[in-house]
C-alpha positions as CSV (number, residue, x, y, z in Angstrom):
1,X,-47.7,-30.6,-6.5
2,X,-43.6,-30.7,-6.3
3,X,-41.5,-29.4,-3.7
4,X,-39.5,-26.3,-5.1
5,X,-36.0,-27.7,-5.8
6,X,-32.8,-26.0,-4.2
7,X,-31.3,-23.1,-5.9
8,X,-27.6,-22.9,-6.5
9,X,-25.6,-20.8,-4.3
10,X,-24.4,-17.9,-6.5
11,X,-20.8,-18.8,-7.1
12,X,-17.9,-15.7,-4.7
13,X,-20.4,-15.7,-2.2
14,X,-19.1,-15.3,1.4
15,X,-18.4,-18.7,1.5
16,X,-16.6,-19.3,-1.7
17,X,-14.6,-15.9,-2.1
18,X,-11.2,-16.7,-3.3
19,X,-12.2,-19.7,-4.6
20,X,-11.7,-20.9,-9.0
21,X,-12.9,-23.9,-10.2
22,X,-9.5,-24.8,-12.0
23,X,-6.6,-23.5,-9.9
24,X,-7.9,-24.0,-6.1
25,X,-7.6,-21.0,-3.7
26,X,-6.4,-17.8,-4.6
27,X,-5.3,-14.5,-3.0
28,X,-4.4,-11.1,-4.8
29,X,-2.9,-7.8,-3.7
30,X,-2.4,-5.1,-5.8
31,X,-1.0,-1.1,-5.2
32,X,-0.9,1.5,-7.7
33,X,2.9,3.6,-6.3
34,X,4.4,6.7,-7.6
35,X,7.4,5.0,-10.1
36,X,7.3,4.2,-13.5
37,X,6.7,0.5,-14.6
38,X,10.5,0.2,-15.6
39,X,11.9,1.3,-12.1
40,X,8.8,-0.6,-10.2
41,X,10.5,-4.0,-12.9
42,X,14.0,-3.1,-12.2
43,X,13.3,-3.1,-8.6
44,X,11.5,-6.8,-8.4
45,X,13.9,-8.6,-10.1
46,X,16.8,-7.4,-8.4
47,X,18.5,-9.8,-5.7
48,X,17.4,-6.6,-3.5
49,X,13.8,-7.2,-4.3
50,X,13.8,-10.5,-4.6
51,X,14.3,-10.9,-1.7
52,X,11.3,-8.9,-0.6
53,X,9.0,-10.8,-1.9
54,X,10.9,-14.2,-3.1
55,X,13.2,-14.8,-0.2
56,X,16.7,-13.8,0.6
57,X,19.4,-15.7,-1.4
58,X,17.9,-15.8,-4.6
59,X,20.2,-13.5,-6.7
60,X,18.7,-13.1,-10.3
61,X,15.2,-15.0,-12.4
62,X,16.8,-15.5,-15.6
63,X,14.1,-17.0,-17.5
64,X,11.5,-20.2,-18.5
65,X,12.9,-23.5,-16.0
66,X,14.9,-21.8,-14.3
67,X,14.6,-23.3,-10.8
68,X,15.2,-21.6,-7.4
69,X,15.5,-22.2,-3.7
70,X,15.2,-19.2,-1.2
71,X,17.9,-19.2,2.0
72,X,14.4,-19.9,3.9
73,X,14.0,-23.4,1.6
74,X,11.1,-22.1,-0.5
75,X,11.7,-23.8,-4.1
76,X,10.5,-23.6,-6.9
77,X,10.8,-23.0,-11.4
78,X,9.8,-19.9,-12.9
79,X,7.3,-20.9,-15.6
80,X,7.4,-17.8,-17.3
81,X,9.4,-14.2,-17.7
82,X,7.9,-11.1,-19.6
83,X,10.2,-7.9,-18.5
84,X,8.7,-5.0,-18.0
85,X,5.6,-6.8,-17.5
86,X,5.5,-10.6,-15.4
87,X,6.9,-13.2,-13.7
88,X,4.9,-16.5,-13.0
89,X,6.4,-19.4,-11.3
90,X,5.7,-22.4,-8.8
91,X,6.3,-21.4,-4.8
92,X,6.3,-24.1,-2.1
93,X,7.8,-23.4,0.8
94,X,9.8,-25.9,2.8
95,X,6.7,-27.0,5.4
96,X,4.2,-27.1,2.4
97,X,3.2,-30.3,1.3
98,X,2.1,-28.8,-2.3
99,X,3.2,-26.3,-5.1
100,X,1.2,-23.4,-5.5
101,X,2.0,-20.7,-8.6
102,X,3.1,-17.1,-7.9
103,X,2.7,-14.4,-10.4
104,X,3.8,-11.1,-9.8
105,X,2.9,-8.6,-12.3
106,X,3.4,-4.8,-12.7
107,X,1.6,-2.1,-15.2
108,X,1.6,1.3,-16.1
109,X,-1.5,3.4,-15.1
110,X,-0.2,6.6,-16.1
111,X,2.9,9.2,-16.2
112,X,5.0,8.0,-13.7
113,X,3.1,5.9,-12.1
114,X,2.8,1.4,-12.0
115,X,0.2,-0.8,-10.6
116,X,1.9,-3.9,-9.0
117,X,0.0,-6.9,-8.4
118,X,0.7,-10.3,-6.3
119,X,-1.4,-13.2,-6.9
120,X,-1.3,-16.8,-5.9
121,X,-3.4,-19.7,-6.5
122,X,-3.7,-23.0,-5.8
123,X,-3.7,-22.6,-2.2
124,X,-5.8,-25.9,-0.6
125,X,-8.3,-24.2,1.4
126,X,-9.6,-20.6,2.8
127,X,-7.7,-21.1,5.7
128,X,-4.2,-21.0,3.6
129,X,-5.8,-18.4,1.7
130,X,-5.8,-15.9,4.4
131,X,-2.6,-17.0,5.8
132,X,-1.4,-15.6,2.3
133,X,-3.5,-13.0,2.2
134,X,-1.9,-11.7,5.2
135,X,1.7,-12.4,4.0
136,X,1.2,-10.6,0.6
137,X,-0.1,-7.8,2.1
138,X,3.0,-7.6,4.4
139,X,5.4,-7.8,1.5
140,X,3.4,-5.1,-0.6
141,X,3.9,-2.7,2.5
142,X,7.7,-3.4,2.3
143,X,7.7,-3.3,-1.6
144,X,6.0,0.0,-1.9
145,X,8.2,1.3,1.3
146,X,11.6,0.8,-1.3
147,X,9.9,2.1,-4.4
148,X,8.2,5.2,-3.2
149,X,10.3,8.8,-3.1
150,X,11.4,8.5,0.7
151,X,10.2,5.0,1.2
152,X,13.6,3.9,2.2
153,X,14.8,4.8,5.5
Protein backbone atom coordinates (compact mmCIF):
# COMPACT_ATOMS: atom_id res chain seq x y z
CA UNK A 1 0.00 0.00 0.00
CA UNK A 2 1.20 3.74 -0.85
CA UNK A 3 1.22 6.59 1.30
CA UNK A 4 -1.52 9.20 0.08
CA UNK A 5 0.47 11.86 -1.72
CA UNK A 6 0.14 15.68 -0.73
CA UNK A 7 -2.62 17.67 -2.19
CA UNK A 8 -1.97 21.09 -3.63
CA UNK A 9 -2.90 24.05 -1.61
CA UNK A 10 -5.82 25.65 -3.52
CA UNK A 11 -4.21 28.62 -5.12
CA UNK A 12 -5.72 32.65 -3.05
CA UNK A 13 -5.83 30.82 -0.05
CA UNK A 14 -4.95 32.77 3.12
CA UNK A 15 -1.55 32.41 2.48
CA UNK A 16 -1.28 33.36 -1.08
CA UNK A 17 -4.08 36.21 -1.39
CA UNK A 18 -2.78 38.87 -3.54
CA UNK A 19 -0.47 36.78 -5.03
CA UNK A 20 -0.32 36.12 -9.54
CA UNK A 21 1.88 33.82 -10.93
CA UNK A 22 3.15 36.32 -13.67
CA UNK A 23 3.22 39.91 -12.14
CA UNK A 24 4.30 39.16 -8.30
CA UNK A 25 2.17 40.87 -5.55
CA UNK A 26 -0.71 42.80 -6.11
CA UNK A 27 -3.18 45.10 -4.26
CA UNK A 28 -6.56 46.63 -5.59
CA UNK A 29 -8.99 49.32 -4.32
CA UNK A 30 -11.93 50.16 -5.99
CA UNK A 31 -15.15 52.81 -5.09
CA UNK A 32 -18.16 53.31 -6.99
CA UNK A 33 -18.80 57.76 -6.21
CA UNK A 34 -21.57 59.82 -7.33
CA UNK A 35 -19.83 61.62 -10.69
CA UNK A 36 -19.91 60.70 -14.07
CA UNK A 37 -16.90 58.77 -15.61
CA UNK A 38 -15.92 62.09 -17.59
CA UNK A 39 -15.74 64.38 -14.41
CA UNK A 40 -14.24 61.23 -12.19
CA UNK A 41 -11.26 61.26 -15.76
CA UNK A 42 -11.06 64.88 -15.82
CA UNK A 43 -10.38 64.98 -12.18
CA UNK A 44 -7.35 62.19 -12.19
CA UNK A 45 -5.43 63.49 -14.72
CA UNK A 46 -5.40 66.91 -13.64
CA UNK A 47 -2.06 68.30 -11.93
CA UNK A 48 -4.78 68.65 -8.94
CA UNK A 49 -5.39 64.94 -8.91
CA UNK A 50 -2.34 63.88 -9.81
CA UNK A 51 -1.12 64.80 -7.27
CA UNK A 52 -3.51 62.77 -5.12
CA UNK A 53 -2.61 59.84 -6.13
CA UNK A 54 0.69 60.37 -8.31
CA UNK A 55 2.52 62.79 -6.26
CA UNK A 56 2.72 66.51 -6.21
CA UNK A 57 4.69 68.07 -9.12
CA UNK A 58 3.69 66.05 -11.82
CA UNK A 59 1.56 68.59 -14.00
CA UNK A 60 -0.01 66.60 -16.90
CA UNK A 61 0.26 62.34 -18.40
CA UNK A 62 0.49 63.14 -21.94
CA UNK A 63 0.67 59.72 -23.39
CA UNK A 64 2.76 56.16 -24.19
CA UNK A 65 6.85 56.97 -22.77
CA UNK A 66 6.17 59.62 -21.39
CA UNK A 67 8.28 59.54 -18.19
CA UNK A 68 7.66 61.31 -14.83
CA UNK A 69 9.20 62.07 -11.48
CA UNK A 70 6.94 63.17 -8.47
CA UNK A 71 8.41 66.29 -6.13
CA UNK A 72 8.63 63.16 -3.60
CA UNK A 73 11.25 61.30 -6.24
CA UNK A 74 8.78 58.59 -7.29
CA UNK A 75 9.61 57.89 -11.21
CA UNK A 76 8.44 56.37 -13.52
CA UNK A 77 6.88 55.98 -17.74
CA UNK A 78 3.42 55.73 -18.42
CA UNK A 79 2.97 52.62 -20.55
CA UNK A 80 -0.33 53.31 -21.67
CA UNK A 81 -3.23 56.16 -21.90
CA UNK A 82 -7.01 55.42 -22.79
CA UNK A 83 -9.10 58.75 -21.75
CA UNK A 84 -12.11 58.30 -20.32
CA UNK A 85 -11.11 54.99 -19.42
CA UNK A 86 -7.01 54.04 -18.12
CA UNK A 87 -3.88 54.90 -17.29
CA UNK A 88 -1.04 52.20 -16.69
CA UNK A 89 2.40 53.01 -15.93
CA UNK A 90 5.64 51.94 -13.93
CA UNK A 91 5.86 53.45 -10.11
CA UNK A 92 9.03 53.19 -7.99
CA UNK A 93 9.42 55.30 -5.45
CA UNK A 94 12.80 56.77 -4.54
CA UNK A 95 13.64 54.09 -1.48
CA UNK A 96 12.38 51.13 -3.71
CA UNK A 97 14.83 49.04 -5.11
CA UNK A 98 12.25 47.82 -8.05
CA UNK A 99 9.51 49.05 -10.53
CA UNK A 100 6.26 48.01 -9.87
CA UNK A 101 3.15 48.95 -12.52
CA UNK A 102 0.21 51.25 -11.48
CA UNK A 103 -2.97 51.22 -13.30
CA UNK A 104 -5.69 53.43 -12.38
CA UNK A 105 -8.85 52.82 -14.16
CA UNK A 106 -12.35 54.37 -13.99
CA UNK A 107 -15.96 53.08 -15.45
CA UNK A 108 -19.30 53.97 -15.65
CA UNK A 109 -21.90 51.93 -13.59
CA UNK A 110 -24.78 53.95 -14.25
CA UNK A 111 -26.39 57.60 -14.64
CA UNK A 112 -24.14 59.65 -12.99
CA UNK A 113 -22.26 57.58 -11.38
CA UNK A 114 -18.16 55.92 -12.03
CA UNK A 115 -16.41 53.11 -10.43
CA UNK A 116 -12.65 53.96 -9.92
CA UNK A 117 -10.27 51.41 -9.36
CA UNK A 118 -6.39 51.38 -8.12
CA UNK A 119 -4.37 48.43 -8.72
CA UNK A 120 -0.67 47.64 -8.45
CA UNK A 121 1.36 44.67 -9.06
CA UNK A 122 4.47 43.48 -8.85
CA UNK A 123 5.02 44.29 -5.38
CA UNK A 124 7.88 41.61 -3.94
CA UNK A 125 6.12 40.14 -1.11
CA UNK A 126 2.79 40.34 1.25
CA UNK A 127 4.51 42.50 3.40
CA UNK A 128 4.78 45.36 0.51
CA UNK A 129 1.48 44.33 -0.43
CA UNK A 130 -0.22 45.60 2.68
CA UNK A 131 1.97 48.46 2.95
CA UNK A 132 0.18 49.40 -0.42
CA UNK A 133 -2.86 48.19 0.46
CA UNK A 134 -2.91 50.66 3.15
CA UNK A 135 -1.58 53.62 1.00
CA UNK A 136 -4.26 53.06 -1.78
CA UNK A 137 -6.85 53.01 0.48
CA UNK A 138 -5.67 56.40 1.95
CA UNK A 139 -5.62 57.95 -1.48
CA UNK A 140 -9.13 56.52 -2.48
CA UNK A 141 -10.52 58.30 0.75
CA UNK A 142 -8.96 61.64 -0.50
CA UNK A 143 -9.98 61.00 -4.16
CA UNK A 144 -13.51 60.30 -3.45
CA UNK A 145 -13.41 63.30 -0.76
CA UNK A 146 -12.75 65.89 -4.13
CA UNK A 147 -15.11 64.16 -6.40
CA UNK A 148 -18.13 63.72 -4.34
CA UNK A 149 -20.98 66.79 -4.07
CA UNK A 150 -19.50 68.44 -0.80
CA UNK A 151 -16.38 66.37 -0.70
CA UNK A 152 -14.26 69.40 -0.74
CA UNK A 153 -13.95 71.40 2.24
Amino acid sequence: MTAPQPQPQPAGGPATTGRTQGAGWQIGVSRTVRVPVEQVWAFVVSAEGLAFWLGRGVRVLDGRGQWYETAQGTSGEVRSLRPNDRVRLTWRPRDWDHDSTVQVAASASGPGRCVLRFHQERLVDAVERERQRDHWRSVMDAVVAELEPGGRT
